[in-house]
Biopython code that builds the backbone (N, CA, C, O; Angstrom):
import numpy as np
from Bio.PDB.StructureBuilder import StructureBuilder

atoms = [
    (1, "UNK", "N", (100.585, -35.668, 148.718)),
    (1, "UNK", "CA", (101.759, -36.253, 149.361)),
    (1, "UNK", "C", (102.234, -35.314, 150.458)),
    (1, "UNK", "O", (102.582, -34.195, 150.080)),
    (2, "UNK", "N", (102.320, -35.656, 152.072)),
    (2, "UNK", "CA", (102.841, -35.284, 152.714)),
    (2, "UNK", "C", (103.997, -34.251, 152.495)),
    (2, "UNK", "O", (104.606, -34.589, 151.480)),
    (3, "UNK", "N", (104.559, -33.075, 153.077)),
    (3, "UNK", "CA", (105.782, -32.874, 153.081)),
    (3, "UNK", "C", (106.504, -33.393, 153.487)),
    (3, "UNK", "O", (106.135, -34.493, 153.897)),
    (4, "UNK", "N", (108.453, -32.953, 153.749)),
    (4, "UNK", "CA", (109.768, -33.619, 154.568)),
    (4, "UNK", "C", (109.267, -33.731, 155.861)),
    (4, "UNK", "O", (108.340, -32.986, 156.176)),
    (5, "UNK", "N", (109.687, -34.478, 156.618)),
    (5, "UNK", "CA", (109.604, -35.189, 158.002)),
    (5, "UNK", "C", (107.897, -35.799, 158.473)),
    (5, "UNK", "O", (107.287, -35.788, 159.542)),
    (6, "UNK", "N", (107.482, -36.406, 156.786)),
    (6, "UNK", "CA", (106.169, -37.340, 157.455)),
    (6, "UNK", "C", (106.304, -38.807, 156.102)),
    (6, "UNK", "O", (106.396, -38.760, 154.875)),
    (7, "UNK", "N", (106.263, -39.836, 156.971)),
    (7, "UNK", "CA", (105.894, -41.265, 156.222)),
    (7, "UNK", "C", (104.573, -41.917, 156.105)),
    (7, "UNK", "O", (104.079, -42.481, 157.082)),
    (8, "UNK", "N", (103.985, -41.871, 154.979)),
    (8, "UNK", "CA", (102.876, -42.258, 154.886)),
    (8, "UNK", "C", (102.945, -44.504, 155.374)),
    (8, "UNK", "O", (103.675, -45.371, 154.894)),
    (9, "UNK", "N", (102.405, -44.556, 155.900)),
    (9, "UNK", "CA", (101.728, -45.733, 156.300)),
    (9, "UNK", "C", (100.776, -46.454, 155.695)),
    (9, "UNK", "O", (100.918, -47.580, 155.218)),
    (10, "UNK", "N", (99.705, -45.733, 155.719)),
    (10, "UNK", "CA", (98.823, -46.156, 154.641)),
    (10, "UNK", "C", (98.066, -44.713, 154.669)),
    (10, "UNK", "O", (98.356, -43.623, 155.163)),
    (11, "UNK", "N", (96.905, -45.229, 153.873)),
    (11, "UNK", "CA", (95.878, -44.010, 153.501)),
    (11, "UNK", "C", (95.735, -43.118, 154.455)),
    (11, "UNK", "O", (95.899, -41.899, 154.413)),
    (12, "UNK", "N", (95.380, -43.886, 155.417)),
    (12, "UNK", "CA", (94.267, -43.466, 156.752)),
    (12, "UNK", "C", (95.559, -43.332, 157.907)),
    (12, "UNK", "O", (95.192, -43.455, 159.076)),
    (13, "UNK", "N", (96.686, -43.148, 157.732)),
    (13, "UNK", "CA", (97.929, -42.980, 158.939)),
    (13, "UNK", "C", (98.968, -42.249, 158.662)),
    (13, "UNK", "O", (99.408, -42.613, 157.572)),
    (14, "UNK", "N", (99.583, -41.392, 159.107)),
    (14, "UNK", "CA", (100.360, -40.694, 158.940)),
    (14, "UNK", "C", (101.275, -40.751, 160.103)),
    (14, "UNK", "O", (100.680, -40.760, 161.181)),
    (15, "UNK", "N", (102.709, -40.797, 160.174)),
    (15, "UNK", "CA", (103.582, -41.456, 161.366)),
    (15, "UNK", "C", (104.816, -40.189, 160.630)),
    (15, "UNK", "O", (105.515, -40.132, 159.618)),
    (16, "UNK", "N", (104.491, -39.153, 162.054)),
    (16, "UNK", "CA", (105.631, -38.340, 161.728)),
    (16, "UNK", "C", (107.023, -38.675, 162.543)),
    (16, "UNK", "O", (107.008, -39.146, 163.681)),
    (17, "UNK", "N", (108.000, -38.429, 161.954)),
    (17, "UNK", "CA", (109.279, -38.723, 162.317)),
    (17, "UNK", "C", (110.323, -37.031, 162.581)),
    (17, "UNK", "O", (110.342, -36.154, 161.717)),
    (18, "UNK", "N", (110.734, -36.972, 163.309)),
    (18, "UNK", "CA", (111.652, -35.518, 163.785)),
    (18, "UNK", "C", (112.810, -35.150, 163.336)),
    (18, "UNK", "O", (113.853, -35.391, 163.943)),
    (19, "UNK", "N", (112.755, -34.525, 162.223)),
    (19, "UNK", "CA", (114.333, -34.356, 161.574)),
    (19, "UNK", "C", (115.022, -32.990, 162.362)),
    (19, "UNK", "O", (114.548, -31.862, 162.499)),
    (20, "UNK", "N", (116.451, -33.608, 162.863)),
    (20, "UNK", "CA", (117.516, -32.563, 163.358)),
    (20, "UNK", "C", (117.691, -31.511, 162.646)),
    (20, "UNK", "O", (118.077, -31.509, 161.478)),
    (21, "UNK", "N", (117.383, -30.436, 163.395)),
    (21, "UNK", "CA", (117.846, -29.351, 162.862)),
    (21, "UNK", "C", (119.512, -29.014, 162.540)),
    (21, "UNK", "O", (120.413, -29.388, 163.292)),
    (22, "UNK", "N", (119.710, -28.314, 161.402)),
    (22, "UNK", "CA", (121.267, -27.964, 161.244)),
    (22, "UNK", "C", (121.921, -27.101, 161.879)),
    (22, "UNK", "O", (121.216, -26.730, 162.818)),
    (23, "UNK", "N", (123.136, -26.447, 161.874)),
    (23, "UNK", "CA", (123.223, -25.146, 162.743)),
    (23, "UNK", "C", (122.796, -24.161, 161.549)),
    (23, "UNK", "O", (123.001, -22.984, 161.846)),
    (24, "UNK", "N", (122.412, -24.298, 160.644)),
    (24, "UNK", "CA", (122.501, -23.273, 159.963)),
    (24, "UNK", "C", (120.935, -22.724, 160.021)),
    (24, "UNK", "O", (120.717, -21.527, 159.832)),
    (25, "UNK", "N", (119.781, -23.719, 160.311)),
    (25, "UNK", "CA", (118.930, -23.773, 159.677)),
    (25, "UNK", "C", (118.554, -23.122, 161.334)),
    (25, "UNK", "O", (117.597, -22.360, 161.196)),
    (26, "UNK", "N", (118.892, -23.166, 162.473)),
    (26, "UNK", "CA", (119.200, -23.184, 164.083)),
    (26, "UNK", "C", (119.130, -21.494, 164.158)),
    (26, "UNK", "O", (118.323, -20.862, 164.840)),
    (27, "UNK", "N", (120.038, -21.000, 163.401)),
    (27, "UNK", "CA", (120.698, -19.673, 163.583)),
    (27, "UNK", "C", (119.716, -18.787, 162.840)),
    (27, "UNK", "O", (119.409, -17.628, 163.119)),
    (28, "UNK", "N", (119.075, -19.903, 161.373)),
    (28, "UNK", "CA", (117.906, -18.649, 160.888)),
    (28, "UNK", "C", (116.658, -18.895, 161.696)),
    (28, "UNK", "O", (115.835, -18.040, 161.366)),
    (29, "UNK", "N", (116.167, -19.704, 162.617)),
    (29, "UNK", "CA", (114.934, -19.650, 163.205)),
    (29, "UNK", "C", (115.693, -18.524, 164.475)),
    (29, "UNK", "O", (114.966, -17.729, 165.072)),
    (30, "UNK", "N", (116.645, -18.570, 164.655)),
    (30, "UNK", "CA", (116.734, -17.887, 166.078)),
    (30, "UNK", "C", (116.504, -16.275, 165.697)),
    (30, "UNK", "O", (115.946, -15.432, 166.400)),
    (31, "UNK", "N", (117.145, -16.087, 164.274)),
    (31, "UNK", "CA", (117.339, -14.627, 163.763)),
    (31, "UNK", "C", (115.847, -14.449, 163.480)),
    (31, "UNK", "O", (115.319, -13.551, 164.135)),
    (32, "UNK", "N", (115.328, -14.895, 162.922)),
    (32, "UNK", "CA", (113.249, -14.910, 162.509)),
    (32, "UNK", "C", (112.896, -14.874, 163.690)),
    (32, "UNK", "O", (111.919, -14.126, 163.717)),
    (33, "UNK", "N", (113.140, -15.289, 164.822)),
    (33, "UNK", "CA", (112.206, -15.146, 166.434)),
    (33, "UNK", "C", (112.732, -13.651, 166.659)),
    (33, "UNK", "O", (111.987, -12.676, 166.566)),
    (34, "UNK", "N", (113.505, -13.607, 166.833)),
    (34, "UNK", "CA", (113.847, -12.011, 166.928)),
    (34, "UNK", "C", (113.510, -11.036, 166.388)),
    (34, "UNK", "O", (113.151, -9.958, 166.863)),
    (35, "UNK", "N", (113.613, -11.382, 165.327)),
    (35, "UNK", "CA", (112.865, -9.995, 164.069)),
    (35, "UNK", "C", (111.458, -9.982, 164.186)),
    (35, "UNK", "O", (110.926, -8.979, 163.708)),
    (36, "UNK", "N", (110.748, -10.782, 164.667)),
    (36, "UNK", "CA", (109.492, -11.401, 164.822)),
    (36, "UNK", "C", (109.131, -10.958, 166.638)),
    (36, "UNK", "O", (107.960, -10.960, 167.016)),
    (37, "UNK", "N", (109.708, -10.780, 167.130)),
    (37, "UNK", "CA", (109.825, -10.220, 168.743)),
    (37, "UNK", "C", (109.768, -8.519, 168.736)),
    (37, "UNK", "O", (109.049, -7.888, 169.512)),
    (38, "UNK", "N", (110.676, -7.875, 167.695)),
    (38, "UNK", "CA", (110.851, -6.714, 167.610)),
    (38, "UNK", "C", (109.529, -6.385, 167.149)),
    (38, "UNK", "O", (108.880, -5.647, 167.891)),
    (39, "UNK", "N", (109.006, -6.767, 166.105)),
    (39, "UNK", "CA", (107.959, -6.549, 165.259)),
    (39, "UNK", "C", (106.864, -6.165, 166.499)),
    (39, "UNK", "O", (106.264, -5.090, 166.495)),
    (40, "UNK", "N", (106.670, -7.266, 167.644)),
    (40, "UNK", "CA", (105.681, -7.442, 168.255)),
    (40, "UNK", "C", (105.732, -6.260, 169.267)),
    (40, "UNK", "O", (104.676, -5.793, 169.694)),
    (41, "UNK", "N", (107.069, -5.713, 169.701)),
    (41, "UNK", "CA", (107.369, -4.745, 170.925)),
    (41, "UNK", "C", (107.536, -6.038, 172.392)),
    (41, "UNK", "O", (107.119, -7.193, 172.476)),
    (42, "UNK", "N", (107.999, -5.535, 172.961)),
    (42, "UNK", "CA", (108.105, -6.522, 174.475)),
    (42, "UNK", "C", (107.210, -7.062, 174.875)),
    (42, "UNK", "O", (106.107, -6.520, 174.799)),
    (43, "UNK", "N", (107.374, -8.457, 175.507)),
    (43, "UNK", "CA", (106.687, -9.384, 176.048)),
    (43, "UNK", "C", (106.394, -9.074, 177.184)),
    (43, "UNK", "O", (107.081, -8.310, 177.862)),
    (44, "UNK", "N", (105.142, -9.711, 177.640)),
    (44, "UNK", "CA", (104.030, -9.776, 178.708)),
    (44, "UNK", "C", (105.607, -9.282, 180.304)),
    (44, "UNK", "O", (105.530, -8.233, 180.944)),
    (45, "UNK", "N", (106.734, -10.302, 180.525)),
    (45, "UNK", "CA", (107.196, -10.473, 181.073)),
    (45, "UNK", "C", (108.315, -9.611, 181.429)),
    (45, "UNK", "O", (108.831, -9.669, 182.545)),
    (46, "UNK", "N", (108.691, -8.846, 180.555)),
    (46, "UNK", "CA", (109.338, -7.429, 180.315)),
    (46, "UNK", "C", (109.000, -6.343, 180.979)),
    (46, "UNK", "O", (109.758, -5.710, 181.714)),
    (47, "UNK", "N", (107.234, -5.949, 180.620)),
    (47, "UNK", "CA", (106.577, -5.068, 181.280)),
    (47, "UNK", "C", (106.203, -5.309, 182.602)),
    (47, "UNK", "O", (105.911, -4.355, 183.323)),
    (48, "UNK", "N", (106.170, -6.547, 183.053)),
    (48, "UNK", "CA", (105.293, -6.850, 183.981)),
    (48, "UNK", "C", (106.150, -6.402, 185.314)),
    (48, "UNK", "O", (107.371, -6.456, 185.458)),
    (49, "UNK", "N", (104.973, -5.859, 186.417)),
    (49, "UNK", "CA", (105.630, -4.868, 187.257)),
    (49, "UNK", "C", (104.944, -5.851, 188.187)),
    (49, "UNK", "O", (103.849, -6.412, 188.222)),
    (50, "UNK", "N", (106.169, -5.821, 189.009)),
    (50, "UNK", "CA", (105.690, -6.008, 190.844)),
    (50, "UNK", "C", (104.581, -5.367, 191.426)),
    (50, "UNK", "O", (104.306, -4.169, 191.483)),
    (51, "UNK", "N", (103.752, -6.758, 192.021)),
    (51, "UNK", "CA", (102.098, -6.351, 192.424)),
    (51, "UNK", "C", (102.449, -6.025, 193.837)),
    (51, "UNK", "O", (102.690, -6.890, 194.679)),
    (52, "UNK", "N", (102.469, -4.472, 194.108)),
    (52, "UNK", "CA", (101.936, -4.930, 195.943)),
    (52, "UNK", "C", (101.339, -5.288, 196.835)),
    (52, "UNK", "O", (100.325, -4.698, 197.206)),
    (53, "UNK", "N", (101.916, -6.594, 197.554)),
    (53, "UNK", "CA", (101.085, -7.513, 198.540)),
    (53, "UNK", "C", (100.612, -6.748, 199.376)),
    (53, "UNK", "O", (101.470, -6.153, 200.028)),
    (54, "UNK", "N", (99.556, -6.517, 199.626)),
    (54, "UNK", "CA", (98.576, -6.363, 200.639)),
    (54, "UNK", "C", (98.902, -7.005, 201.848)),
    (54, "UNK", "O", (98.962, -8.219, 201.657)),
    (55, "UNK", "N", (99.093, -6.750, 202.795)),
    (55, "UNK", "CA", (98.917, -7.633, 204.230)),
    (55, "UNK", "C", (97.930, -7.849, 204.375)),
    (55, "UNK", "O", (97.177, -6.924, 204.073)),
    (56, "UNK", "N", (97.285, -9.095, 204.889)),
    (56, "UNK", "CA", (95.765, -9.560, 205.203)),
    (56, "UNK", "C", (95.433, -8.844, 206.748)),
    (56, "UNK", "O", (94.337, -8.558, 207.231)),
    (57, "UNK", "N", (96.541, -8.705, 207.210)),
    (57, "UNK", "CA", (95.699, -7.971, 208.624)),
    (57, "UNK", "C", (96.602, -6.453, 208.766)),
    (57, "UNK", "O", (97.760, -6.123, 208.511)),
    (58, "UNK", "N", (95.519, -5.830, 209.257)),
    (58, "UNK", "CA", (95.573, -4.025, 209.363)),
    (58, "UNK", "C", (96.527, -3.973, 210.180)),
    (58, "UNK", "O", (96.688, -4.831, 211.049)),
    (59, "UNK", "N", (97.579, -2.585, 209.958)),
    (59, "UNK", "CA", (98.115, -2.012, 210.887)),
    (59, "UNK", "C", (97.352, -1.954, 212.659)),
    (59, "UNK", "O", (97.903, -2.563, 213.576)),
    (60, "UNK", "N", (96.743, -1.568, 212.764)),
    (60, "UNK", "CA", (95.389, -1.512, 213.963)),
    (60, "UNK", "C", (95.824, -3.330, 214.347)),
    (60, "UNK", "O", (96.975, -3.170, 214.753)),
    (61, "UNK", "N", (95.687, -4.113, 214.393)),
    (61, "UNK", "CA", (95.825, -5.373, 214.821)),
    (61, "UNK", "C", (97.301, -5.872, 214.954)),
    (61, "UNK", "O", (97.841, -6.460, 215.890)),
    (62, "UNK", "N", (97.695, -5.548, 213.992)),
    (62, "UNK", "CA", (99.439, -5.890, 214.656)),
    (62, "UNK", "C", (99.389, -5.019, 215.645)),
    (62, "UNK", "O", (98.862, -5.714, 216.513)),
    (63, "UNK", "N", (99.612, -3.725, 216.246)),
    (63, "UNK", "CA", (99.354, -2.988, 217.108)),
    (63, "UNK", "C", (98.955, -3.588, 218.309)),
    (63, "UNK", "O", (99.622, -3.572, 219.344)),
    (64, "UNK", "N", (98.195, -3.956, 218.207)),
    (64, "UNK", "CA", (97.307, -4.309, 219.429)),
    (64, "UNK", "C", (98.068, -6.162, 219.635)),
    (64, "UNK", "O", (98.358, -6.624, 220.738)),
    (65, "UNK", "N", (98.233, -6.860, 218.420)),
    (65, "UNK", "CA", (99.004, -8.012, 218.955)),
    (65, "UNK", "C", (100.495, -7.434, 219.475)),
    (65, "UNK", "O", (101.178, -7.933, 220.369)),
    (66, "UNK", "N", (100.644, -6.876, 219.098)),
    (66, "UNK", "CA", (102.451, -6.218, 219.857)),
    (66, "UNK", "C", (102.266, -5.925, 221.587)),
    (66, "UNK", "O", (102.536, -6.583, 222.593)),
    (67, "UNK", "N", (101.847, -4.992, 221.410)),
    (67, "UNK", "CA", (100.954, -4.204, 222.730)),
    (67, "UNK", "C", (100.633, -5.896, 223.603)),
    (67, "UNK", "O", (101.082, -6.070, 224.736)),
    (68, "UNK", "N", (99.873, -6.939, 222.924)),
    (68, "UNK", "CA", (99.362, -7.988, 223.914)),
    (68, "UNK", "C", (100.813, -8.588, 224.254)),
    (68, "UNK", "O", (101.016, -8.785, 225.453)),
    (69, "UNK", "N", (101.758, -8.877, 223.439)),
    (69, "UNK", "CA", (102.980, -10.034, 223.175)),
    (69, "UNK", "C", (104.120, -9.042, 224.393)),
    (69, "UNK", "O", (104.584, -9.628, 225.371)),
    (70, "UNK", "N", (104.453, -7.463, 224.120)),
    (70, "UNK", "CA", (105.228, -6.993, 224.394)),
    (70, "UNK", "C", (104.645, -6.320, 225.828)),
    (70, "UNK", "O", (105.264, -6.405, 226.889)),
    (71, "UNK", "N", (103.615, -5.777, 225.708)),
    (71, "UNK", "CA", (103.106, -5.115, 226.495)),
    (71, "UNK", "C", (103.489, -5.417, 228.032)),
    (71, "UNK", "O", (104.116, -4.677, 228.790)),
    (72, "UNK", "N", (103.019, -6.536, 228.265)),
    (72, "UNK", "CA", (103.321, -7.670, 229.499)),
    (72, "UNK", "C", (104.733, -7.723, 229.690)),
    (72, "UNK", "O", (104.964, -8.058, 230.852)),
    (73, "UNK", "N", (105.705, -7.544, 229.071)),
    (73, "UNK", "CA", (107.110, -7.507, 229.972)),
    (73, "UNK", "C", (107.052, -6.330, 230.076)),
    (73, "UNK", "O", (107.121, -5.977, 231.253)),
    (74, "UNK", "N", (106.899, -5.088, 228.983)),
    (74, "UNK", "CA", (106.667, -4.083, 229.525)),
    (74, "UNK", "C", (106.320, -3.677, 231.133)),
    (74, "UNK", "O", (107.245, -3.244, 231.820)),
    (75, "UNK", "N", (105.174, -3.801, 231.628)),
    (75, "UNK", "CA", (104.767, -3.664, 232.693)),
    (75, "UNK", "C", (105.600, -4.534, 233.525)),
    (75, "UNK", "O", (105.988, -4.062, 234.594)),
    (76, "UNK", "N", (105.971, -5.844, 233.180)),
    (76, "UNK", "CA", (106.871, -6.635, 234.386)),
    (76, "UNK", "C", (108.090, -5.909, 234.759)),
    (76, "UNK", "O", (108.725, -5.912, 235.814)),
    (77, "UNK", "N", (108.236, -5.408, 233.870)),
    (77, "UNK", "CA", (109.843, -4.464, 233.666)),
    (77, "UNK", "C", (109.758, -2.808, 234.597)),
    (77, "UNK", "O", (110.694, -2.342, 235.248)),
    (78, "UNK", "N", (108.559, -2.243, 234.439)),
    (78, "UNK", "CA", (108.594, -1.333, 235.240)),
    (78, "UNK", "C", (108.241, -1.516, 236.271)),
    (78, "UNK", "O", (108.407, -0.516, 236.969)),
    (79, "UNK", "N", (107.662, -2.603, 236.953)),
    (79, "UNK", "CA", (107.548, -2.937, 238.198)),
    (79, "UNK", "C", (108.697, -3.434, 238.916)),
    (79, "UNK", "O", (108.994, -3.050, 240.047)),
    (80, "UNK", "N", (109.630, -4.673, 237.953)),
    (80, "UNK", "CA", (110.704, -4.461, 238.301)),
    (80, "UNK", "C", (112.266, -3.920, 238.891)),
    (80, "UNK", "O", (113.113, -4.267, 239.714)),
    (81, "UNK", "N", (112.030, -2.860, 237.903)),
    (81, "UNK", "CA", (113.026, -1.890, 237.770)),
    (81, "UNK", "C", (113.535, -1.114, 239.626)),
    (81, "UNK", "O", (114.588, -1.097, 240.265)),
    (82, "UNK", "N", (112.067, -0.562, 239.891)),
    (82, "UNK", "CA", (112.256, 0.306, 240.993)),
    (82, "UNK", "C", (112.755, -1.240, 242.176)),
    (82, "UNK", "O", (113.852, -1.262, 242.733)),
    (83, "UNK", "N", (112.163, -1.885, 242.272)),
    (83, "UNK", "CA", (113.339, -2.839, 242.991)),
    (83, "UNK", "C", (114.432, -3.152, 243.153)),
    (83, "UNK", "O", (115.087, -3.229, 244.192)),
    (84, "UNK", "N", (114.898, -3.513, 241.304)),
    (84, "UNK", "CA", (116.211, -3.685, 241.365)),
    (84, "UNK", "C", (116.933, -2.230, 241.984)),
    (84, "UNK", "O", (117.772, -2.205, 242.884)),
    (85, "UNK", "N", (116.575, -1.465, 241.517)),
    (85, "UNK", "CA", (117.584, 0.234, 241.844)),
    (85, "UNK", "C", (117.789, 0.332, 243.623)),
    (85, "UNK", "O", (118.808, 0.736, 244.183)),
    (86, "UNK", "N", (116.461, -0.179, 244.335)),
    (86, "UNK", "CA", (116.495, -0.030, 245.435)),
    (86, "UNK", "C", (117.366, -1.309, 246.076)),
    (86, "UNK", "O", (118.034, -1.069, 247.081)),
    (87, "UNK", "N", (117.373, -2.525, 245.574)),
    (87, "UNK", "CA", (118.839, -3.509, 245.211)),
    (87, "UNK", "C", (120.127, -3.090, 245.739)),
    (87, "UNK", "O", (120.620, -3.170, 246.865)),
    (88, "UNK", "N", (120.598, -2.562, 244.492)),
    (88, "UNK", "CA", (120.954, -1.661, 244.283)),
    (88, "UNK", "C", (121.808, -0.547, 245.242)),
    (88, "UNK", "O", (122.971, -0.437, 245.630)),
    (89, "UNK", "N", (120.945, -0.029, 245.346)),
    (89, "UNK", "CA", (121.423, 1.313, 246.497)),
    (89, "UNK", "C", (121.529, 0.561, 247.798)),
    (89, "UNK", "O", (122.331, 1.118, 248.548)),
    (90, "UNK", "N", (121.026, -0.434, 248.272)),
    (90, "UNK", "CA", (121.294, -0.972, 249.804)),
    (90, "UNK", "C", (122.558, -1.634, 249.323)),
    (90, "UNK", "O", (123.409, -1.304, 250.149)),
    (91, "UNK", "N", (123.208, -2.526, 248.259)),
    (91, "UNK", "CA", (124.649, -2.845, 248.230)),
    (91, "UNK", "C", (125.342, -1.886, 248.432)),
    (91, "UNK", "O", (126.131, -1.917, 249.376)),
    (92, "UNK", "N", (125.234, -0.644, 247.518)),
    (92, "UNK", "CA", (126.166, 0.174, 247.719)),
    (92, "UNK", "C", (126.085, 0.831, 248.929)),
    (92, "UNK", "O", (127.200, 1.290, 249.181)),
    (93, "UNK", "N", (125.211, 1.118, 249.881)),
    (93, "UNK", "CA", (125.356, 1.546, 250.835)),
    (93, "UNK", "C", (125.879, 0.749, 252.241)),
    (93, "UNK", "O", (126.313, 1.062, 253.349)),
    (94, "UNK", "N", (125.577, -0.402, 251.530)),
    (94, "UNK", "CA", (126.427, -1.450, 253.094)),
    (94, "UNK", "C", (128.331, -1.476, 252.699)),
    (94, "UNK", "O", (129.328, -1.615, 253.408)),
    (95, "UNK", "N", (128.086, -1.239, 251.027)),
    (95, "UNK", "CA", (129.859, -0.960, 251.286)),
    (95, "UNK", "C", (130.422, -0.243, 251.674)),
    (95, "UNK", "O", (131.499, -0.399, 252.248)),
    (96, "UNK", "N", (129.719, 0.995, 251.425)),
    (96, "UNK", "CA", (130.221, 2.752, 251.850)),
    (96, "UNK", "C", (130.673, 2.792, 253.860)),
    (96, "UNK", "O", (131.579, 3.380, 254.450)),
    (97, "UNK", "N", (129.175, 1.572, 254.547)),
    (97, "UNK", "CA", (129.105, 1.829, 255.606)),
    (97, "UNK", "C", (130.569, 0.853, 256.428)),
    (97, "UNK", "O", (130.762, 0.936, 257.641)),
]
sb = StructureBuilder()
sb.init_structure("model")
sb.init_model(0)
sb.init_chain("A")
sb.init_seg("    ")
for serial, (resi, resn, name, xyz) in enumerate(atoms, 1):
    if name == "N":
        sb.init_residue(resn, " ", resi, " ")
    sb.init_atom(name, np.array(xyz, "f"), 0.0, 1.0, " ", f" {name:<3s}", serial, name[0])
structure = sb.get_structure()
């Protein structure tokens, strides 16, 4: 004969049914998981330490994409520059004059 929470059907079937837990009966599975946790020492998820991600591309290649992205105003900028200054110095010198 089956144990509590199964109805026999017939021979060949068994049709289990889900009996509610009590609070009492609640509070001793929770106290048994615990004592049963200690027993074991800490879980997988406790220990588990932060993996460091790898970047898929090398220092050496960001480098060189920076250098391509930045590089180019770079150079627009120092070609610039001595213009603007010379700009620049002819305003202030037509005010002075």
């Amino acid at each position: 004969m089956p144990g509590p929470g199964y109805l026999t059907a017939s021979a060949s079937k068994i049709i289990v049914f889900i009996v509610a837990q009590t609070p009492q009966q609640r509070k001793a599975n929770e106290k048994y998981a615990k004592s049963e946790a200690a027993k074991r020492g800490k879980g997988k998820t406790a220990t588990k330490q932060k993996q460091n991600s790898k970047s898929p591309v090398s220092t050496g290649w960001v480098v060189v994409l920076a250098f391509a992205v930045c590089g180019g105003l770079a150079f627009e900028a120092l070609r610039i520059v001595p213009e603007l200054w010379s700009a620049a110095i002819e305003m202030f010198n037509r005010k002075l004059a």
